[in-house]
PyMOL commands that place a pseudoatom at each C-alpha (Angstrom):
pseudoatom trace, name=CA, resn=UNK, resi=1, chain=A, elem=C, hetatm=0, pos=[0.000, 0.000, 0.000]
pseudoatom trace, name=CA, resn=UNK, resi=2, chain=A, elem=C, hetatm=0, pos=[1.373, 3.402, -0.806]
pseudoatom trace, name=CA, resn=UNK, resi=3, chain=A, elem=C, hetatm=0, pos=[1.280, 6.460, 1.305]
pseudoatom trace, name=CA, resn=UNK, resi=4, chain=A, elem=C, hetatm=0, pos=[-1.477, 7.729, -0.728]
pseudoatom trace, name=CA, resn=UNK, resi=5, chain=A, elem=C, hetatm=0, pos=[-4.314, 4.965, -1.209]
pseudoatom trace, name=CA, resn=UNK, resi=6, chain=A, elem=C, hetatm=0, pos=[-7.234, 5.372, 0.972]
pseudoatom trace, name=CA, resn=UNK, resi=7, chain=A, elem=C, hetatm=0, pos=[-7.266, 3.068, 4.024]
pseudoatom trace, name=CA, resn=UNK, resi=8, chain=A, elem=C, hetatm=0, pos=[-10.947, 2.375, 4.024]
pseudoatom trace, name=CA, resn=UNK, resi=9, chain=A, elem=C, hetatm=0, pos=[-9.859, 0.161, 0.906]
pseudoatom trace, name=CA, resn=UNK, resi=10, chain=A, elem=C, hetatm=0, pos=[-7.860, -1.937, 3.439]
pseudoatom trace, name=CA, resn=UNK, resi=11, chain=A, elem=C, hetatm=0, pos=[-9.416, -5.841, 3.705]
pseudoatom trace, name=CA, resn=UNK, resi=12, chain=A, elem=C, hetatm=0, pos=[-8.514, -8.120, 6.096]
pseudoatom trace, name=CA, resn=UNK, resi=13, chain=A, elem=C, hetatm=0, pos=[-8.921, -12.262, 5.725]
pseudoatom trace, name=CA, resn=UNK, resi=14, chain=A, elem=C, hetatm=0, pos=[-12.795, -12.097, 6.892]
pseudoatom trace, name=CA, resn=UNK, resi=15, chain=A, elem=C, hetatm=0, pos=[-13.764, -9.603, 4.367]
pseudoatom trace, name=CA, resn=UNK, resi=16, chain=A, elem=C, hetatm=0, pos=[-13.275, -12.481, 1.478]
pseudoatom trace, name=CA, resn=UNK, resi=17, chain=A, elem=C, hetatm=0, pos=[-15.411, -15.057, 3.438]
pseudoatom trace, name=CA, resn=UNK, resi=18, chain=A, elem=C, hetatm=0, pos=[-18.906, -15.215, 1.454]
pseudoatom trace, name=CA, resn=UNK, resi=19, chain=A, elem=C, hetatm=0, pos=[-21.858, -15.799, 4.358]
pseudoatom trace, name=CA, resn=UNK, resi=20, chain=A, elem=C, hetatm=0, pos=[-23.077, -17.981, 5.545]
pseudoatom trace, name=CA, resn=UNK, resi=21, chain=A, elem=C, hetatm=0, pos=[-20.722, -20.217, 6.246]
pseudoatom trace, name=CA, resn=UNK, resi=22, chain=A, elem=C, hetatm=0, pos=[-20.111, -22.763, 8.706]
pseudoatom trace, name=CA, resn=UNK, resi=23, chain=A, elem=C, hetatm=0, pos=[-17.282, -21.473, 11.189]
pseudoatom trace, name=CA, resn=UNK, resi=24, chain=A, elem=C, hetatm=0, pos=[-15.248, -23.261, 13.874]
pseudoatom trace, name=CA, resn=UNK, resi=25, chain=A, elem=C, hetatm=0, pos=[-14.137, -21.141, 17.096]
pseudoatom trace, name=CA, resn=UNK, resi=26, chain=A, elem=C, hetatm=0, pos=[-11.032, -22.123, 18.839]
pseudoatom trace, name=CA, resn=UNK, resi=27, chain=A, elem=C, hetatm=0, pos=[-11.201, -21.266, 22.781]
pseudoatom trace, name=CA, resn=UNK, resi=28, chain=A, elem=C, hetatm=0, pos=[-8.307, -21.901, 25.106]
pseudoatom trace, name=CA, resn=UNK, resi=29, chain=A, elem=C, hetatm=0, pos=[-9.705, -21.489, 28.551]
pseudoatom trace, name=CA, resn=UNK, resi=30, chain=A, elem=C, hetatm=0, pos=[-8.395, -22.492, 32.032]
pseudoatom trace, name=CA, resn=UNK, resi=31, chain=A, elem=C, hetatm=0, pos=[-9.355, -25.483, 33.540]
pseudoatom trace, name=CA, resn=UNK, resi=32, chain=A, elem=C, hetatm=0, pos=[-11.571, -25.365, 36.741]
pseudoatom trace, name=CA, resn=UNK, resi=33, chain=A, elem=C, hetatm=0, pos=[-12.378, -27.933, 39.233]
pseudoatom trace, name=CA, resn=UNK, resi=34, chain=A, elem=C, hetatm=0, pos=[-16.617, -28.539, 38.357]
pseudoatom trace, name=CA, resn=UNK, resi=35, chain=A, elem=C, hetatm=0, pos=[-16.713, -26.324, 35.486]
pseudoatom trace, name=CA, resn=UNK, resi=36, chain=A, elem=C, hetatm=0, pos=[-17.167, -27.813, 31.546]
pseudoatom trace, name=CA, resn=UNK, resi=37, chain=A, elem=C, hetatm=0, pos=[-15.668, -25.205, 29.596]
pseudoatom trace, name=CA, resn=UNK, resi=38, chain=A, elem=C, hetatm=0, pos=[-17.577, -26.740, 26.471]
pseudoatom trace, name=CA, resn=UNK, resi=39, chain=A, elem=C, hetatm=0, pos=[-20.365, -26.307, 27.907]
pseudoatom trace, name=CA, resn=UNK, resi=40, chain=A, elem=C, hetatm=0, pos=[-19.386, -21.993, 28.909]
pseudoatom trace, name=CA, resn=UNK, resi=41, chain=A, elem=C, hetatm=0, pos=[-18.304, -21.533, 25.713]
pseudoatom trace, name=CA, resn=UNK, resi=42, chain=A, elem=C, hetatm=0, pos=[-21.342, -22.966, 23.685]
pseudoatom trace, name=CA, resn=UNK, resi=43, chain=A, elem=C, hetatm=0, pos=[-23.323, -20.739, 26.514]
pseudoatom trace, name=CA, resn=UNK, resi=44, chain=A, elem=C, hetatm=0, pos=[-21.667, -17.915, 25.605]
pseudoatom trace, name=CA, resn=UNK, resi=45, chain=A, elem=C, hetatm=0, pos=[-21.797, -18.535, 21.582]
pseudoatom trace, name=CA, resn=UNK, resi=46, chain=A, elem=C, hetatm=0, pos=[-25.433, -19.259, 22.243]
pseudoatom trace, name=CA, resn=UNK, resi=47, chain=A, elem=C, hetatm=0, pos=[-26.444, -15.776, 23.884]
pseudoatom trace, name=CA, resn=UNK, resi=48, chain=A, elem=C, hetatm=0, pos=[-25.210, -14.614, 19.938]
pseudoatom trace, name=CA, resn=UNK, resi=49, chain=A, elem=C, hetatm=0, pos=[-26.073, -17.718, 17.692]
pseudoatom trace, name=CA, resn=UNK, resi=50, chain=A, elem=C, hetatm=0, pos=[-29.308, -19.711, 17.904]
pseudoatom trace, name=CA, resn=UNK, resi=51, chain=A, elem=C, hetatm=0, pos=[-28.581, -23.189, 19.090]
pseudoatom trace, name=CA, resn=UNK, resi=52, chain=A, elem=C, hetatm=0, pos=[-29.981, -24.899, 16.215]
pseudoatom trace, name=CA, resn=UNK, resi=53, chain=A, elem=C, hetatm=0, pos=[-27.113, -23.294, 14.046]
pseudoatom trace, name=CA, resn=UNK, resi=54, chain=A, elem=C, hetatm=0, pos=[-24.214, -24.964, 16.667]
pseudoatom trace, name=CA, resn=UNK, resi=55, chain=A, elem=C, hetatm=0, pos=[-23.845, -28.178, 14.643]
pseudoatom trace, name=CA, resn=UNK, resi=56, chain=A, elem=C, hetatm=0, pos=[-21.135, -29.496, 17.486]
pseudoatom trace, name=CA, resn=UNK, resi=57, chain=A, elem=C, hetatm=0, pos=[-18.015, -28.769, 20.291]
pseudoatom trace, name=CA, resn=UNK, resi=58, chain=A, elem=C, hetatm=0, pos=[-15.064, -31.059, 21.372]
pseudoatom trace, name=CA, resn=UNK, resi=59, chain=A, elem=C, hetatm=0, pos=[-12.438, -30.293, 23.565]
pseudoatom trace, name=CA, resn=UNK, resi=60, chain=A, elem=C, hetatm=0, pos=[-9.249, -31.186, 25.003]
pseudoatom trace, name=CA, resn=UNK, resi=61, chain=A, elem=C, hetatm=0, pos=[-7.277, -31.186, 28.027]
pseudoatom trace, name=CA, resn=UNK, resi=62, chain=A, elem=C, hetatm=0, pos=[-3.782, -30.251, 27.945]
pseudoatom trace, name=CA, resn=UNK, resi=63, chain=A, elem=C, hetatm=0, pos=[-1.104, -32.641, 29.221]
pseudoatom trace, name=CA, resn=UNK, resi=64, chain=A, elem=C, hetatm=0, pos=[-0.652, -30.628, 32.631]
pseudoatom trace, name=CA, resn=UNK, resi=65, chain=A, elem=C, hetatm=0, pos=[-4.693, -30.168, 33.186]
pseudoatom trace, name=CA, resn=UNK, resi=66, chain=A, elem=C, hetatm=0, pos=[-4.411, -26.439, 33.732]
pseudoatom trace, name=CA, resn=UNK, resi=67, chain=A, elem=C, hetatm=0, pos=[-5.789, -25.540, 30.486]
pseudoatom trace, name=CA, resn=UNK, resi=68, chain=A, elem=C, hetatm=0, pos=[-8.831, -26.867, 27.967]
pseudoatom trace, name=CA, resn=UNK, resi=69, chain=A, elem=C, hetatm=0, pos=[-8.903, -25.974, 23.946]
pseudoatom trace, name=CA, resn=UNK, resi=70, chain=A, elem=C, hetatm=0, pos=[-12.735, -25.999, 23.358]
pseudoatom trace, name=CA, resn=UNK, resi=71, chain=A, elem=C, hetatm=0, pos=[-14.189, -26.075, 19.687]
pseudoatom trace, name=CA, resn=UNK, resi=72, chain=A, elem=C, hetatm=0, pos=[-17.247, -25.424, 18.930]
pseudoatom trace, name=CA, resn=UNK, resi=73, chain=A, elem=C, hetatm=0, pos=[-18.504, -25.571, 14.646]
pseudoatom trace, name=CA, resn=UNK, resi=74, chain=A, elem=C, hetatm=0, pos=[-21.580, -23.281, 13.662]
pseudoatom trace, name=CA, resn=UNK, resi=75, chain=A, elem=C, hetatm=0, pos=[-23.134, -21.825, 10.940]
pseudoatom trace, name=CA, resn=UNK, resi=76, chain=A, elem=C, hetatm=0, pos=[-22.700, -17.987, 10.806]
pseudoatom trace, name=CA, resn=UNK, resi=77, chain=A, elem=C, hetatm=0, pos=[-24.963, -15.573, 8.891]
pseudoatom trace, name=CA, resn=UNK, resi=78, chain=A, elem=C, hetatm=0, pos=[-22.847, -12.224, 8.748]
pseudoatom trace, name=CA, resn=UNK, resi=79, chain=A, elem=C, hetatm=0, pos=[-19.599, -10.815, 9.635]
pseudoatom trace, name=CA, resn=UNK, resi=80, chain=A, elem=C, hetatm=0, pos=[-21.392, -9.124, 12.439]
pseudoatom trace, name=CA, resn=UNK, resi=81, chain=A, elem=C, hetatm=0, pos=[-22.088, -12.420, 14.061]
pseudoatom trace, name=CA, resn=UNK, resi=82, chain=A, elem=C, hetatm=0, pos=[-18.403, -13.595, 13.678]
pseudoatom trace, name=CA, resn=UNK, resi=83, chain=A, elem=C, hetatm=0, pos=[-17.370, -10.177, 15.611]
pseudoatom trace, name=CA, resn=UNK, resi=84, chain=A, elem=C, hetatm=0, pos=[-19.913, -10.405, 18.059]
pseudoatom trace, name=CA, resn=UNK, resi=85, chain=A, elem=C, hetatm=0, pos=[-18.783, -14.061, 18.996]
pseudoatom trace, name=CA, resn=UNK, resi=86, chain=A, elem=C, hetatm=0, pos=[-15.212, -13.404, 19.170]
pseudoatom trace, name=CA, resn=UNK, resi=87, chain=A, elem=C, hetatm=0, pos=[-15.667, -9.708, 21.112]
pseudoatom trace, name=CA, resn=UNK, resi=88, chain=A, elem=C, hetatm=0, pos=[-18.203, -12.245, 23.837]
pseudoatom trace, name=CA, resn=UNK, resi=89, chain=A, elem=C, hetatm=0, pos=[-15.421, -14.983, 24.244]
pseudoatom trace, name=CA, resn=UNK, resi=90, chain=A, elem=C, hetatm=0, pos=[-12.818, -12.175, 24.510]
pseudoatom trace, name=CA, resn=UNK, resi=91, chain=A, elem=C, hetatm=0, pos=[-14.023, -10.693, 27.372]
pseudoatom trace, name=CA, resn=UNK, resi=92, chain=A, elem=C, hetatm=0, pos=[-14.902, -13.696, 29.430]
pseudoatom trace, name=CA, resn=UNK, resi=93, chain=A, elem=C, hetatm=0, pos=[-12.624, -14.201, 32.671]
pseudoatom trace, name=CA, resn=UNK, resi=94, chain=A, elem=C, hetatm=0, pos=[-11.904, -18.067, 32.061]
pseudoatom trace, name=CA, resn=UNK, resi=95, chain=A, elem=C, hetatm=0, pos=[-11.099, -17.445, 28.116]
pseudoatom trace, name=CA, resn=UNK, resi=96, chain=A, elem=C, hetatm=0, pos=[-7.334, -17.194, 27.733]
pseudoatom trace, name=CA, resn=UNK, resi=97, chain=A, elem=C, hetatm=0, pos=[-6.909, -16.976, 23.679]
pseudoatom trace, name=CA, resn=UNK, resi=98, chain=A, elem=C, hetatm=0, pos=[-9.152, -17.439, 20.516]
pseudoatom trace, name=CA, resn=UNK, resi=99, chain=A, elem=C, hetatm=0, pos=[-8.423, -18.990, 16.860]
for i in range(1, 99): cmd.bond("trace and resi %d" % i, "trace and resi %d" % (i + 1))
show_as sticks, trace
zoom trace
């Protein structure tokens, strides 16, 4: 980009995605004792995405137990939705990182 081009022309990776679309969210999240982090995280995708558009989760516990990646697969309608997902698992306390 040169000095001069207009910055509103600037597109990042999600602009090319054509909706909808069926989406997988990566959440790394610390474990806790009595908590299912798949289950939190497919709470907190739901208060965006209707459940009937989650078509499934899996997760994983890493080798020392302190952490859990949690996936969760759903069909998204708008970039709006994909922002709106990420800004909600962002700003929960037990969310360390998103893919």
């Amino acid at each position: 980009m040169t000095k001069d081009e207009p910055k509103d022309d600037v597109k990042d990776g999600f602009d090319l995605l054509e909706y909808p679309l069926e989406y997988q969210f990566k959440a790394m999240c610390r474990a806790r004792d009595g908590v299912c982090m798949q289950t939190m995280v497919k709470t907190l995708v739901g208060q965006h995405i209707p459940n009937e558009r989650i078509i499934g989760a899996k997760s994983n516990d890493s080798r020392t137990g302190k952490f859990e990646s949690v996936s969760v697969s759903l069909t998204l309608d708008s970039r709006e939705e994909l922002e709106r997902v990420y800004q909600e698992l962002a700003g929960s306390e037990h969310v360390v990182m998103t893919l």
